[in-house]
N, C-alpha and C positions, 0 to 999 in steps of 0.2 A: 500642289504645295500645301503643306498643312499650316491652320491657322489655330494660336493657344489663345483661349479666351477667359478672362477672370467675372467672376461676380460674386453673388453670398448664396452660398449654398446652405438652401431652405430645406429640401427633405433628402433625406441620404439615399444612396444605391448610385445603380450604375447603371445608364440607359444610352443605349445605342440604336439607331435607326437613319432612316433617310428624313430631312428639315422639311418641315413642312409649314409656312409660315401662315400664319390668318393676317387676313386686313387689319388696319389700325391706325395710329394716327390720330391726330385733333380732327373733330369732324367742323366741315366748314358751314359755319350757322348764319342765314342769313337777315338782314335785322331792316325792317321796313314800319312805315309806320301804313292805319287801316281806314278805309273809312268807315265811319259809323255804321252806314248800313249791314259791312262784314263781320263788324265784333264779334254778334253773337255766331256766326258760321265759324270764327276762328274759333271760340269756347268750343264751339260743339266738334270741332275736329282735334281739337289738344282732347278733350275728353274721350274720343274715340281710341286715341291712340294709347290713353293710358287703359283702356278697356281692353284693348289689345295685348297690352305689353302683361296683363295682369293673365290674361288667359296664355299667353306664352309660356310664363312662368307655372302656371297651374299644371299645363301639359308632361313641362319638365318636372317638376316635382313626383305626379304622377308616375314618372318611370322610376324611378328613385327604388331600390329593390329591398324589400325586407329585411330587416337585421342588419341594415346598415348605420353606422352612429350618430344619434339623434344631431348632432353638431351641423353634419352636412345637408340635411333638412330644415334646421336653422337658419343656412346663410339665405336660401330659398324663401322662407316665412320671413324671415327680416325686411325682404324687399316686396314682398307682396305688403304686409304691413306699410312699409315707406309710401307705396304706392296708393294707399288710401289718409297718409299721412295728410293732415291739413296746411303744416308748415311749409310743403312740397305742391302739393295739388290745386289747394283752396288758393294758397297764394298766385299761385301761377294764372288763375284764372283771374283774378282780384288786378294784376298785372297787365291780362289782356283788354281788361273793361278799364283799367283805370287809365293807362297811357295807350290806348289805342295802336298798341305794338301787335307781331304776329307770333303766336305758339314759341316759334323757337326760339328768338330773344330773351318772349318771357320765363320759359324756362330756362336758359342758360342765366340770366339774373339769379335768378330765386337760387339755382344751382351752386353760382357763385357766392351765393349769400351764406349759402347754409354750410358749403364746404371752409368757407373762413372760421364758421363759429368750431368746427371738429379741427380744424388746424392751431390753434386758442389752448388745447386740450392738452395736458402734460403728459397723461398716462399716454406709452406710445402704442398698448394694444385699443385704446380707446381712439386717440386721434388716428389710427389706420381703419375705423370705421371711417371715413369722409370717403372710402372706396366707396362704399355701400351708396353713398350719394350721388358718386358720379357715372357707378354701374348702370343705376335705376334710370338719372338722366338720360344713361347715352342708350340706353333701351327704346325709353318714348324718343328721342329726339332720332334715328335710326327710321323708323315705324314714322315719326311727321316727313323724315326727310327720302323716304322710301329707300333707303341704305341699307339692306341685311346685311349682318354682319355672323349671318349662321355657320355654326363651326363646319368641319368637312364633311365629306358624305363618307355615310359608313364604307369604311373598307373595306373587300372583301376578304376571305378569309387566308388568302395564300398570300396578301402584300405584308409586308413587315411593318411593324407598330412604326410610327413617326416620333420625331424630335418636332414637338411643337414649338414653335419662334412665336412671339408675339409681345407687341408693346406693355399688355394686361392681360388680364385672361376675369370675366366676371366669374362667381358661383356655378352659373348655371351653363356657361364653356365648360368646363373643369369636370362637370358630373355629365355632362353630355361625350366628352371628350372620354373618360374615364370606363365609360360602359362603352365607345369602340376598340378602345386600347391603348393606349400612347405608352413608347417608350420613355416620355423625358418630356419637361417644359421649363422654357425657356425663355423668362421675359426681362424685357427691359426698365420696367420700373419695381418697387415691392421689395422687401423684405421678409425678416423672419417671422413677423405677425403680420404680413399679406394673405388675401384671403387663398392665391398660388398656394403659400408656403403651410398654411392650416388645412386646406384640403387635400393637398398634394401628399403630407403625412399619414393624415387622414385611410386616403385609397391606398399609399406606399407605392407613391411614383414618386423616383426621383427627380428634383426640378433646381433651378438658378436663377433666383431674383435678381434685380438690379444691375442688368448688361444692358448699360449703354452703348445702343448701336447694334443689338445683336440684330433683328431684324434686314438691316442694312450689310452687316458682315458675311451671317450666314446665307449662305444660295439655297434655293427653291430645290430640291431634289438631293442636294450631298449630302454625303454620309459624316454623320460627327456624333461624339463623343458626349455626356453630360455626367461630368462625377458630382453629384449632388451631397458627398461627403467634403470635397474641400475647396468648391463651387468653380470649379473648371470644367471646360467645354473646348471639344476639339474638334475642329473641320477638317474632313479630310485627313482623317488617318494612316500614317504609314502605317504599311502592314505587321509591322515589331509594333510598336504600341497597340494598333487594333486588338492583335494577339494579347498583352498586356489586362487590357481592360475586359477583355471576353473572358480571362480567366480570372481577375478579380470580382467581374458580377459571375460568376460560376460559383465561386468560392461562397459569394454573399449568400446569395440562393442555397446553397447548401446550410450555411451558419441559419438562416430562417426558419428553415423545415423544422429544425433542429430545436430551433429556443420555442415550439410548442410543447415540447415536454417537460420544461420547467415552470409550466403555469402554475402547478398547485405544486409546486417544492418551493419553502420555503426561502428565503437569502440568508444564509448564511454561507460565513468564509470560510477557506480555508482550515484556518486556527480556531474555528468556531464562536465568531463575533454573528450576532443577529442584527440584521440590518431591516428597517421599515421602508418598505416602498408603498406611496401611496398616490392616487390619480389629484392633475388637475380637469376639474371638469366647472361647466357653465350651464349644465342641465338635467334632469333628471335621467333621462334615456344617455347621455355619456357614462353616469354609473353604471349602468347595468353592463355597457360595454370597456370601462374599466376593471372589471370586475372577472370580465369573462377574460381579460389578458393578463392576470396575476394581480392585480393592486389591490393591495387590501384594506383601504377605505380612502379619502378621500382629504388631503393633501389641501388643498384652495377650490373655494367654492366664490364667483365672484355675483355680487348682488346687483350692480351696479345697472345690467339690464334691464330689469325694473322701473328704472327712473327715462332711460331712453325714449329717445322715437315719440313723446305723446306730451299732452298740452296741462295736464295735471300730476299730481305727484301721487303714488301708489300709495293707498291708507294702509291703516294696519290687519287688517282681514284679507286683502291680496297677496301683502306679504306675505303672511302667516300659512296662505293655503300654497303657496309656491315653494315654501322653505321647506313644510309638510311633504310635499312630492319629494322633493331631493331625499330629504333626511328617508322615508319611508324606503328610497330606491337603492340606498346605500346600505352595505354590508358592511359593518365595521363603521370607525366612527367618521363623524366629516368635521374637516375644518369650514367657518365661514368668516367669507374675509366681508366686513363693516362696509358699509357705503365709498368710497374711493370715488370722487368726485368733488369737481370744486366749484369756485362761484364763477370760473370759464366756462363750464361746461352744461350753461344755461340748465339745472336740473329743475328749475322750478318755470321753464318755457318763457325766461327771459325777462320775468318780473322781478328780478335782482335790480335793484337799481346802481348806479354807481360806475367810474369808468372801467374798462377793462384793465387787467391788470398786465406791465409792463413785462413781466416775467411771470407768468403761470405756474410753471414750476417751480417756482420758490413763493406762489402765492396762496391765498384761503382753500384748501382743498383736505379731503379726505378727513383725518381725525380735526385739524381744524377748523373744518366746516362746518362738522357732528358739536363741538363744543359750543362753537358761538350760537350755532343757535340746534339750544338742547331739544326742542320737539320733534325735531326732524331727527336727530338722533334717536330720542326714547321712543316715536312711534315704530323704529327697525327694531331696536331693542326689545320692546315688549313683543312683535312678531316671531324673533330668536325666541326667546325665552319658554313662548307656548308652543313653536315647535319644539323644545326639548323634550317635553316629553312622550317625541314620538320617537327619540333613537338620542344616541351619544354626538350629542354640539360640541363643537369646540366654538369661539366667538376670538376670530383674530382682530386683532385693531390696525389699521394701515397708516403708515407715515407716522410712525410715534417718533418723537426727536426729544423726550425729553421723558421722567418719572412725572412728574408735576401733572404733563397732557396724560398716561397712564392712568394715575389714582382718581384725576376728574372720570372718565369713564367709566373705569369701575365703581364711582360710587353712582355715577347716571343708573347704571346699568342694576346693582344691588339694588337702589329705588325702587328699578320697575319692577324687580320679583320682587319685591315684596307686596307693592302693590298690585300685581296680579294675583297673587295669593292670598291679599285681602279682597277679591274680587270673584275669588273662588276657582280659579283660574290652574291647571294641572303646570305647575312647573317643576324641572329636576333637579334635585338637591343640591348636585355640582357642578357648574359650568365654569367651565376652566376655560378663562378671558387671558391671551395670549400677545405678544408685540410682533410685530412686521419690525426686523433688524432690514430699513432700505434705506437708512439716513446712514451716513460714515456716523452725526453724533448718538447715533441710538447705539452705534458697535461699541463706540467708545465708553458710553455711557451701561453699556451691557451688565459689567456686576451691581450697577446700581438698579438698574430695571430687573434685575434679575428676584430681587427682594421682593416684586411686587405679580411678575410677570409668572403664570401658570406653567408659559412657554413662547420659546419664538419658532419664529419661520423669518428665515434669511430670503428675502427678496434679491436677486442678485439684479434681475434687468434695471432697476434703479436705482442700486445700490453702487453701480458702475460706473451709470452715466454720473450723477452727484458727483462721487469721487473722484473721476477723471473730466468733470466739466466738461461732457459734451453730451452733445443728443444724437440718441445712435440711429434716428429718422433722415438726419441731415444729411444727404449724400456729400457737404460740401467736410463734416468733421468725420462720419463713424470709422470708417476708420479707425478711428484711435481708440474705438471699442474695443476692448480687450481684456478678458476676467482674469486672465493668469497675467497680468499686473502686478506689481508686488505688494501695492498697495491695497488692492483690492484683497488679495491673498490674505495680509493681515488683517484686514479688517474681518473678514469672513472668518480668520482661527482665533480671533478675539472673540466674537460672539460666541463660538463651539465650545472655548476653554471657560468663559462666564459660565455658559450652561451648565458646562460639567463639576467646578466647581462648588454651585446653587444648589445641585438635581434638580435642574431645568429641563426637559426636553428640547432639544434645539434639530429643526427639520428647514429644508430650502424647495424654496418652490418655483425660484425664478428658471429661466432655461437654461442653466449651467446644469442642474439636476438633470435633466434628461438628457445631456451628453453624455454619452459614452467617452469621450476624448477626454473629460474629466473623472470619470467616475474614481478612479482609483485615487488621483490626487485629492478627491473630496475626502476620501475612506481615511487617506495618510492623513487630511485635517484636523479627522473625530468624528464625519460627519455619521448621524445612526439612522436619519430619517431624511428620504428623496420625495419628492413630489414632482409629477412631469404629466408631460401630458399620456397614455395611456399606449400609446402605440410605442414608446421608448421601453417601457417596463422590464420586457423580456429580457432585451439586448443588455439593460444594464445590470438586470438579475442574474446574467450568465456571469459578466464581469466580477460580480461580487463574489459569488462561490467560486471563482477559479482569483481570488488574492486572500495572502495573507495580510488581514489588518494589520498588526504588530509590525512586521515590516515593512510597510508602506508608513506607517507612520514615522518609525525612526527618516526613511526616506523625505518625508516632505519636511524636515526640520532642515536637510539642503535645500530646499526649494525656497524658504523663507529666510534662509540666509545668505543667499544669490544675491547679486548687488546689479545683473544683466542680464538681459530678456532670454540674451541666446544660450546664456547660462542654464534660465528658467526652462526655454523649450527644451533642450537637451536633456533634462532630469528628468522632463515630464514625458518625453521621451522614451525614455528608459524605464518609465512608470509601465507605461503599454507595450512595449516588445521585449517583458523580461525582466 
């Protein structure tokens, strides 16, 4: 009997195989106190294991095959990093000598500790790092507890790819799993910015975050379904369906092949509108591989790793030579988006004084965090500035809700070129300082910022949540996640119509951009500039040369004058079949 299954469908396609689920679960930690004489044999054995876990990681990395994009070597480096972190390691050990507890307790404390302060976090691709902490844990703690929890043994060549089950899947599952093959994965907790749904795009395996109970639903050996386009998963398919999705991934696979020929053809429509598609990326090597998939410069550039993972704050010569790489590795111009962090997200290793604040997301964060206290600001500022003269900056400002927080910036920012110019310092003439439209008041606010602003970039992942008052982390609201809102709608063609009236450029970078299921509705808004992540490009560069602009846009003046969702879906509907 066939079983239909829902979640959020993180990386699109269509993956069919037999389930093959990995261990998983809370692991059971048990917690004793030591005697004296043991302490130091417990140090020395939490220390082994993390000596352990770092060579694991080394190994995996090591297979990691050339020309793959720098991102997925990333998640890798990040947790080797972790694993020499002192907030993690030092502490842990500081724990076993101070309360005379055993390895595993003290790490699951410290674990505990550290995953509260990333749960604190508003940005929600910031606070889905607390994975990274509880990967790293359950590594060593796995290794103390003599638990492998190693992925499957390679398959041989005549078995059929698997539908992976699992509660999580770390980094180093995922690239291991990825060089045997897997049809589909399938877990029960994560989202669209889990590290699943980032690397799963990544390699273009389809996958399904956030299926509670899949592990427990699906069986060990049957055959199911995973459409990773509108995150449903089917056990046991009757053979009319099987048939179904075998020829819709046929189809997909074909449409694939296909959109490598419009790498180097421009986007243009139809009616001959030019549209800018451009990457978001987090690291020097994602350009080059943006680059190579049609994007022709770079969309959001996010700084914010910088301040991560470590016990002092980046100066400005770290800055400056890490901004240097990007810029130099980019073809065309890049946007960089400002510091995006707040006084939650301990950026200065927890020497903030002061309580935590009751709501985070509506607390000191991001642009201002940069104003109050302006050094920390002008020290990123003056690193911007001297990298401009090694390629075309854009300087986006994050979380602007007002003209007021705008012109303080930019006069911080004029300051510092100037005074790097009396310093002798190569800066470029014109750095076009731009707003993040992610508040509803900056939309609103939009022909007034527009006076001031070079250009925006439409934020939608938090431009959503604000609007519709929810967090789309929360399994208990997202839900009610949803960009084709009407309200969201209008706030998004208010920003586009400011812009066009100003001669603003107005570009979006949140992940409504790299939808395909949007893209057309975006085009009927005004939209001229996409930013996504680099593996969507193609698909939505097909999209755009096969619509005519003109007509979709008479088209979406129905869709903002819809009073009903199913109104809405319906138009939009008829957007993509016609």
């Amino acid at each position: 009997m066939s079983l239909w299954l829902s979640g959020i469908g993180v990386s699109r396609g269509i993956g069919i195989g037999r389930v093959q689920r990995l261990h998983g679960g809370d692991l059971e930690i048990p917690e004793y106190a030591l005697e004296p004489a043991d302490v130091e044999h417990e140090v020395t054995r939490f220390v082994g294991a993390q000596r352990r876990a770092k060579d694991e990681l080394r190994q995996i990395r090591s297979q990691i095959p050339g020309g793959t994009p720098g991102e997925i070597a990333a998640f890798i480096d990040t947790h080797l990093l972790m694993l020499d972190d002192r907030s993690l390691t030092e502490a842990v050990v500081t724990l076993i000598r101070g309360t005379q507890c055993n390895a595993e307790s003290a790490l699951k404390k410290q674990r505990d500790a550290l995953t509260a302060v990333f749960e604190q976090m508003e940005d929600p691709y910031l606070r889905s790092r607390k994975d990274d902490v509880q990967h790293v844990s359950a590594r060593i703690l796995r290794i103390l507890l003599k638990q492998d929890k190693s992925v499957p043994a390679q398959r041989t060549e005549q078995s059929e790819p698997p539908v992976i089950v699992a509660d999580d899947l770390t980094p180093a599952d995922i690239i291991l799993l990825s060089q045997q093959g897997v049809a589909a994965f399938v877990t029960e907790y994560g989202g669209p910015l889990s590290h699943t749904a980032i690397l799963a795009r990544s390699f273009g395996i389809p996958a399904i975050a956030g299926l509670p109970g899949a592990r427990r639903l699906l069986r060990e050996g049957e055959q199911a379904v995973v459409d990773g386009d509108l995150g449903h998963a089917l056990a046991d398919p009757e053979p009319q369906a099987l048939h179904f999705f075998e020829a819709k991934r046929a189809r997909q696979r074909t449409d694939r092949a296909a959109l490598t020929q419009l790498r180097d053809k421009p986007a243009i429509s139809r009616d001959g509108v030019r549209i800018k598609l451009l990457a978001n990326i987090e690291m020097s090597e994602d350009a080059l591989h943006a680059a190579d998939l049609g994007a022709e410069g770079v969309g959001l550039y996010r700084t914010e790793f910088l301040y991560l993972n470590r016990q002092d704050l980046p100066g400005e010569e770290e800055q400056y030579q890490a901004y240097a790489r990007v810029v130099a590795a980019v073809k065309g111009p890049i946007t960089i988006r400002t510091l995006d962090l707040g006084a939650d997200k301990q950026v200065d290793s927890g020497s903030r004084q002061g309580p935590t604040p009751n709501n985070p997301a509506l607390g000191l964060r991001a642009i201002r965090l940069c104003l109050k206290e302006p050094e920390l600001f002008r020290t990123q500022a003056r690193a911007l500035l001297r990298a401009s003269a090694h390629g075309a900056i854009k300087i986006m400002l994050p979380m602007i809700s007002s003209v007021q927080e705008f012109r303080q910036a930019q006069q911080l920012i004029d300051a510092a070129a100037a005074q790097l110019r009396a310093e002798g310092h190569a800066v470029a003439d014109q750095i076009p300082v731009g707003a993040m439209i992610e508040v509803p008041a900056a939309a609103l606010a939009a022909p007034l910022l527009a006076r001031h602003a070079r250009f925006f970039s439409i934020g939608t992942n938090d431009l959503i949540q604000y609007t519709l008052a929810i967090d789309r982390v929360d399994e208990e609201v997202n839900y009610l996640y949803d960009p084709l809102h009407p309200a969201v709608l209008r706030l998004i063609r208010m920003a586009i119509e400011a812009g066009e009236r100003a001669g603003v450029p107005v570009a979006m970078c949140g992940e409504m951009a790299g939808d395909p299921r949007h893209t057309r509705l975006l085009l009927g808004l005004g939209l001229t500039e996409f930013s996504m992540h680099p593996a969507s490009v193609l698909e939505v560069k097909r999209i755009i040369m096969d619509s005519n602009v003109a007509e979709l846009r008479r088209r979406a003046q129905q869709v903002l004058a819809a009073d009903r969702m199913r109104d809405v879906q319906d138009l939009i509907a008829g957007f993509n079949h016609g």
